[in-house]
C-alpha positions as CSV (number, residue, x, y, z in Angstrom):
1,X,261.4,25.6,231.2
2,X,259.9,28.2,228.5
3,X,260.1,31.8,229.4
4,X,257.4,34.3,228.2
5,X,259.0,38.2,228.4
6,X,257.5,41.3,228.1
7,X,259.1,44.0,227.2
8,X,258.1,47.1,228.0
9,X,258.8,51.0,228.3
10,X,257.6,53.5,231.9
11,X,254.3,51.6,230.9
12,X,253.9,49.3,234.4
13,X,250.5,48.6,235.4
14,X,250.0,46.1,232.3
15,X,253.5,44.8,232.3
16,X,253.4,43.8,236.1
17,X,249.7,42.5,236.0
18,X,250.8,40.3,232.9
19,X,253.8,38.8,234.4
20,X,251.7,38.2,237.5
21,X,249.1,36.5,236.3
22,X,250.7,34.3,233.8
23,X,252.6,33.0,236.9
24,X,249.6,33.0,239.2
25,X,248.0,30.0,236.4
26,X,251.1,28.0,237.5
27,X,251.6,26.1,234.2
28,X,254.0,23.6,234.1
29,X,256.9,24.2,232.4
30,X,256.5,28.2,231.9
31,X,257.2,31.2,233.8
32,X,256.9,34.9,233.2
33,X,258.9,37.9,233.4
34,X,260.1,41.3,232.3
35,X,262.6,40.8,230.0
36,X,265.8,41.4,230.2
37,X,269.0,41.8,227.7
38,X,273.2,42.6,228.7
39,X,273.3,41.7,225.3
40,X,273.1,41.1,222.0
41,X,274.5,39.0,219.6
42,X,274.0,38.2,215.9
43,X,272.3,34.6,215.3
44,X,272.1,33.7,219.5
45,X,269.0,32.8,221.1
46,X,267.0,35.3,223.4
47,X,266.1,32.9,226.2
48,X,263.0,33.3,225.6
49,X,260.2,31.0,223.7
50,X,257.5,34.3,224.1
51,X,258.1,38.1,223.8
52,X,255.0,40.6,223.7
53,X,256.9,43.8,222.5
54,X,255.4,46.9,223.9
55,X,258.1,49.4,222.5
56,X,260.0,48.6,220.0
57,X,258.4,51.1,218.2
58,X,259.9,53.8,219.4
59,X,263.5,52.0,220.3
60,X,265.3,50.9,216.8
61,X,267.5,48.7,219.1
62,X,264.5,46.5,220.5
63,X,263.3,45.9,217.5
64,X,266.9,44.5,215.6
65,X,266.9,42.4,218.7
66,X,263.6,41.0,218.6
67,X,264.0,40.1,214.5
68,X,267.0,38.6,216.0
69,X,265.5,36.7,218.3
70,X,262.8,35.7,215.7
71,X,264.9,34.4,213.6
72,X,266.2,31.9,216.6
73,X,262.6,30.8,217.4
74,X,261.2,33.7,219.7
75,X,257.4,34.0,218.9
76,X,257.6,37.4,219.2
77,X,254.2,39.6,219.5
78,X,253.8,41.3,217.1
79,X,255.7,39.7,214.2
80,X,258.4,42.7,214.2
81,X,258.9,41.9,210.3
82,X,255.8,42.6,209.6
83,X,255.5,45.7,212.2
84,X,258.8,47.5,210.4
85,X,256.9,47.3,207.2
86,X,253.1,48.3,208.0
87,X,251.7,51.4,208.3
88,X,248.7,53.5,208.2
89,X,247.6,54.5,204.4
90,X,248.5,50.5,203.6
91,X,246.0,49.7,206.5
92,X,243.5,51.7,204.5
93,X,244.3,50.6,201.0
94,X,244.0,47.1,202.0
95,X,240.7,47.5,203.6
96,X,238.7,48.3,200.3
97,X,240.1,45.3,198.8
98,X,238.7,42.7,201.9
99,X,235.6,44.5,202.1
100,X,236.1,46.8,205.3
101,X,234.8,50.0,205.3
102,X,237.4,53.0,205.7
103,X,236.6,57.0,205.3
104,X,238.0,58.0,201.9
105,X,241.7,59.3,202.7
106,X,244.9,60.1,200.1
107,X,248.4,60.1,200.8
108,X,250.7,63.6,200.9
109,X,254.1,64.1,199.9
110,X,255.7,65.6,202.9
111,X,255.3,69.6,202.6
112,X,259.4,69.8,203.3
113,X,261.7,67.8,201.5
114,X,263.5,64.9,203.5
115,X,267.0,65.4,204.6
116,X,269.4,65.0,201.7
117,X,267.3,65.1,198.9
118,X,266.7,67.9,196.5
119,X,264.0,69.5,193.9
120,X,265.8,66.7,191.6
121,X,264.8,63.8,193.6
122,X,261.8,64.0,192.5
123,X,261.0,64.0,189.3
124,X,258.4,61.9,189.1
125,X,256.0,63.8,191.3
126,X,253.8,66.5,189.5
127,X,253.8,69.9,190.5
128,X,251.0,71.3,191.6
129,X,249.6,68.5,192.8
130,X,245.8,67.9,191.5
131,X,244.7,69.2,195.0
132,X,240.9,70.6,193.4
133,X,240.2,66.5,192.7
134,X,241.8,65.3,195.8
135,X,240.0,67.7,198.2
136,X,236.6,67.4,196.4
137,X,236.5,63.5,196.7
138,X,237.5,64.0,200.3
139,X,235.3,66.8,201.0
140,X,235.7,69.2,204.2
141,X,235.8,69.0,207.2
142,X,238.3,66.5,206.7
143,X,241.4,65.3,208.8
144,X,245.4,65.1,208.6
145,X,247.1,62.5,209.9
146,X,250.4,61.1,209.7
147,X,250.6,57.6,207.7
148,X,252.7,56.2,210.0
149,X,252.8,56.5,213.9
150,X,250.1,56.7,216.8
151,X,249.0,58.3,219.8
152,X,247.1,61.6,218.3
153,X,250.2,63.2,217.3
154,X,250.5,65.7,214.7
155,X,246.3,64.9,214.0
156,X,244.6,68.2,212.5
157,X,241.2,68.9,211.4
158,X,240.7,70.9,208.5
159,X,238.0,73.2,207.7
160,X,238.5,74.3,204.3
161,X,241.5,74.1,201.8
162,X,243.1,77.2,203.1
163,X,243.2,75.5,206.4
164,X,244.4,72.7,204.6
165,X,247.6,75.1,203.2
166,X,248.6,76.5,206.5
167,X,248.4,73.3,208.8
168,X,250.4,71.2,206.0
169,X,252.9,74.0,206.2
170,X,253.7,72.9,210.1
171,X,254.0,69.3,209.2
172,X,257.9,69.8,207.8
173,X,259.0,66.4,207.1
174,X,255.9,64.4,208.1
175,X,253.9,62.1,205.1
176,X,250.7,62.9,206.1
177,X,247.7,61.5,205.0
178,X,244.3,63.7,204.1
179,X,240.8,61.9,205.2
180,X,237.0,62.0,205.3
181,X,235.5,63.3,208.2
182,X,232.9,60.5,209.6
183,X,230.7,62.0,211.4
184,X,229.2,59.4,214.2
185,X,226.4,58.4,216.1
186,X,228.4,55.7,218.1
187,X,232.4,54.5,218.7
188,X,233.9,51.9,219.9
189,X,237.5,50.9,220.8
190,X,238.4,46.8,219.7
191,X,240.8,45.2,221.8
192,X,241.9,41.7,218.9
193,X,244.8,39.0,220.7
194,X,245.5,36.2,219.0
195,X,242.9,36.7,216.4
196,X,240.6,35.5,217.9
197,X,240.0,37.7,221.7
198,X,237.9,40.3,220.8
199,X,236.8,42.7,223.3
200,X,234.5,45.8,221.3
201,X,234.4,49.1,224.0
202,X,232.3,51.9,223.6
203,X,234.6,55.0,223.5
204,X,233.7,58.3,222.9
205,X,237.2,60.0,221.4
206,X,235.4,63.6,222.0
207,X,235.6,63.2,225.4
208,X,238.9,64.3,227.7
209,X,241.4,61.5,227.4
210,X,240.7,60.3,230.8
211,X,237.0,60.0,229.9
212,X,236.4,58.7,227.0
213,X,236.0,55.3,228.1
214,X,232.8,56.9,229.6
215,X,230.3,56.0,227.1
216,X,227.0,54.3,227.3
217,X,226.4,53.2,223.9
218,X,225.1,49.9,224.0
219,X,225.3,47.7,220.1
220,X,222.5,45.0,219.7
221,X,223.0,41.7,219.1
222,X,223.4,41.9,215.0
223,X,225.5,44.9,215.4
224,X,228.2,43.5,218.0
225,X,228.7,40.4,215.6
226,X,229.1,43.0,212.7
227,X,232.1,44.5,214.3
228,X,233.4,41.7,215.5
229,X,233.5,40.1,212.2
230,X,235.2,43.4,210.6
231,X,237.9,43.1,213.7
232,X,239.1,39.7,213.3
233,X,238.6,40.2,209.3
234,X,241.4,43.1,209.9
235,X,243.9,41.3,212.1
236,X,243.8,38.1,210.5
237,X,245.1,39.9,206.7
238,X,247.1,42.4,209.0
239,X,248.7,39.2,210.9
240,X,248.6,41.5,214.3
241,X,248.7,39.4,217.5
242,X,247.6,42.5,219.5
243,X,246.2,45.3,218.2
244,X,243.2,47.4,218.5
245,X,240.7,48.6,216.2
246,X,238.5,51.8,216.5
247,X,235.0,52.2,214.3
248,X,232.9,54.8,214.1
249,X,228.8,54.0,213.0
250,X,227.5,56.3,210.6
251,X,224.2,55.6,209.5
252,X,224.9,51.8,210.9
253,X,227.9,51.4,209.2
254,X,230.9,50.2,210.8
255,X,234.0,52.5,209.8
256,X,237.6,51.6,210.5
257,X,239.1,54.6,211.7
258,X,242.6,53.9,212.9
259,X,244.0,50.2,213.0
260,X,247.6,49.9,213.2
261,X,248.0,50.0,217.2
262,X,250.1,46.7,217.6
263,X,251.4,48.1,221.0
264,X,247.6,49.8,222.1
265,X,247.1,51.7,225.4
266,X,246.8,49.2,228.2
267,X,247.1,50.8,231.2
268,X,244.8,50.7,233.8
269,X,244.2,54.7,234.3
270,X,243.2,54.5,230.6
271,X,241.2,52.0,230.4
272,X,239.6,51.1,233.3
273,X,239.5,47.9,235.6
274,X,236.7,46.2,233.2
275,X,238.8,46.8,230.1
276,X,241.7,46.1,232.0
277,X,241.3,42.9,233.8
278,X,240.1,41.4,230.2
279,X,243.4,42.3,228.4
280,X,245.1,40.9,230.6
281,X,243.6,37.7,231.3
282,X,243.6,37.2,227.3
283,X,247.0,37.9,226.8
284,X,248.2,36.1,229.3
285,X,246.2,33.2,227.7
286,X,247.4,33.9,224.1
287,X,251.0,34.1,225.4
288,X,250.9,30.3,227.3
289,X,249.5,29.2,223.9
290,X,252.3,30.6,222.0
291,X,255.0,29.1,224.6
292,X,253.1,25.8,224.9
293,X,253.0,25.8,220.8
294,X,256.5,27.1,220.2
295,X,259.1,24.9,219.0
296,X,262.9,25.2,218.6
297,X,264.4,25.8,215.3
298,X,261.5,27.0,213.2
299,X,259.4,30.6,212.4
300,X,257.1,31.0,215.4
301,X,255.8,34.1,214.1
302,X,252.3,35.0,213.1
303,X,252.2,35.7,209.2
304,X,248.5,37.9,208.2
305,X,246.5,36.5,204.9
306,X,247.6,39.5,202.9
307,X,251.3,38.1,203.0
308,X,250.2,34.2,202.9
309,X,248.3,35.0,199.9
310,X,250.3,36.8,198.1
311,X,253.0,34.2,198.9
312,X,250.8,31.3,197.4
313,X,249.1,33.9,194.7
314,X,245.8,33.0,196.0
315,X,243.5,36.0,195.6
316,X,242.8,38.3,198.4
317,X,239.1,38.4,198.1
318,X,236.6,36.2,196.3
């Protein structure tokens, strides 16, 4: 028998659907559950042929035991290798080189020095900063983000380079990174599994959280393939199992504004029972093919194109 686990934090709407209707398709030879660990111990199998991770991000101990568990044949989802080492400002740099279109953003030092470092550690890092060249090819109104992390914390917009001064100042520790404002006439929220699921929402990020799935834009034919091609383009180099992509049209254009959600809102409050009923019913499907394609003994992670590539040194774009 081949157990798929989810494993979760307060989150429960997704969780419980998922586990439900995995086990609702009775497929021979799998089952479903939340997972569960009393322990865990270097080089010993999880149990499990499937784990979706839905917070390991913010719980160091999941994710040592889900690289772990990797490492004993788990297809864990997403590959938590590759999680530990993405992050935003990477997301971005690799778009311009696979021909996905991303607002202009730089990367910040952090405006406070990290813990245990001094004046000394870094002495390779100019001071001033060229900020005049960074915040004219930016421009204002501009945005400040962190590089790393999720969930609209810490975001700022900026209206000038004063503004700029004072909110950095709050940041502390936080590498943030600075980024052109795209101003939209449509957005839409990309739900990618597997790669190959796509489900484009319209989304309208202006709205009250529990609104903003309350939008009527409606892409045409040409447009909808457009997208979809720039969200499975983006998941297959990122190597993300589950993610979500959001773009923003200006003037047509598809922008990628923030792509590194490998653990996206699910819930059915957020997203609605449309939305909702889709994820689920694709995840579950991803998560059967994973168990049904799993085999003891070998990597059952999914590995992006950047990482392939540069493996085999095969160019990243033509």
């Amino acid at each position: 028998m081949k157990k798929i686990g989810i494993l979760h934090g307060k989150e429960r709407s997704f969780p419980e659907a998922f586990v439900e209707r995995i086990n609702s398709k009775n497929i021979e030879g799998i089952i479903a559950e939340s997972v569960r660990i009393d322990k865990v111990v270097q080089g010993e199998s999880s149990g499990y042929a499937v784990i979706v991770d839905r917070i390991s991000q913010d719980i160091p101990f999941y994710r040592a035991f889900l690289k772990n568990a990797a490492l004993c044949g788990t297809a864990v989802i997403n590959n938590p290798f590759w999680w530990s080492a993405d992050e935003k400002f990477f997301n971005n740099c690799l778009s311009t080189k696979i021909d996905v279109p991303v607002p202009k953003t730089v990367i910040l030092p952090s405006h406070e020095m990290p813990a245990d470092t001094s004046g000394e550690s870094f002495s390779n890092l100019a001071y001033p900063l060229d900020w005049d060249s960074m915040f004219n090819y930016i421009g204002f109104p501009a945005y400040m983000k962190p590089f790393a992390g999720g969930g609209w914390k810490s975001v700022y917009k900026l209206n000038d380079k004063d503004d700029f001064f004072t909110k950095h100042a709050e940041t502390e520790q936080l590498v943030m990174m600075l980024q052109e404002e795209i101003i939209f006439d449509e957005y839409y929220r990309c739900y990618c599994i597997g790669s190959k699921y796509v489900k484009i929402m319209p989304y309208e990020p202006r709205n009250e959280h529990h609104l903003r799935y309350v939008a009527d834009f409606k892409p045409d034919a040409e447009r909808y393939k457009l997208m979809e091609d720039i969200v499975l383009r983006i998941n297959k180099f990122l190597g993300y199992d589950f993610n979500t992509v959001e773009l923003a049209i200006r003037n047509g254009v598809p922008y990628a504004i923030d792509f590194c959600n490998p653990a996206p809102d699910s819930e059915l409050t957020s997203v609605g029972q449309e939305n909702f009923d889709w994820v689920v019913e694709a995840a579950a499907i991803f998560a059967i093919e994973k168990a049904q394609a799993q085999a003891e003994g070998t990597d059952n992670l999914t590995w992006g194109e950047y990482i392939k590539r540069s493996a085999n040194k095969i160019p990243l774009y033509k």
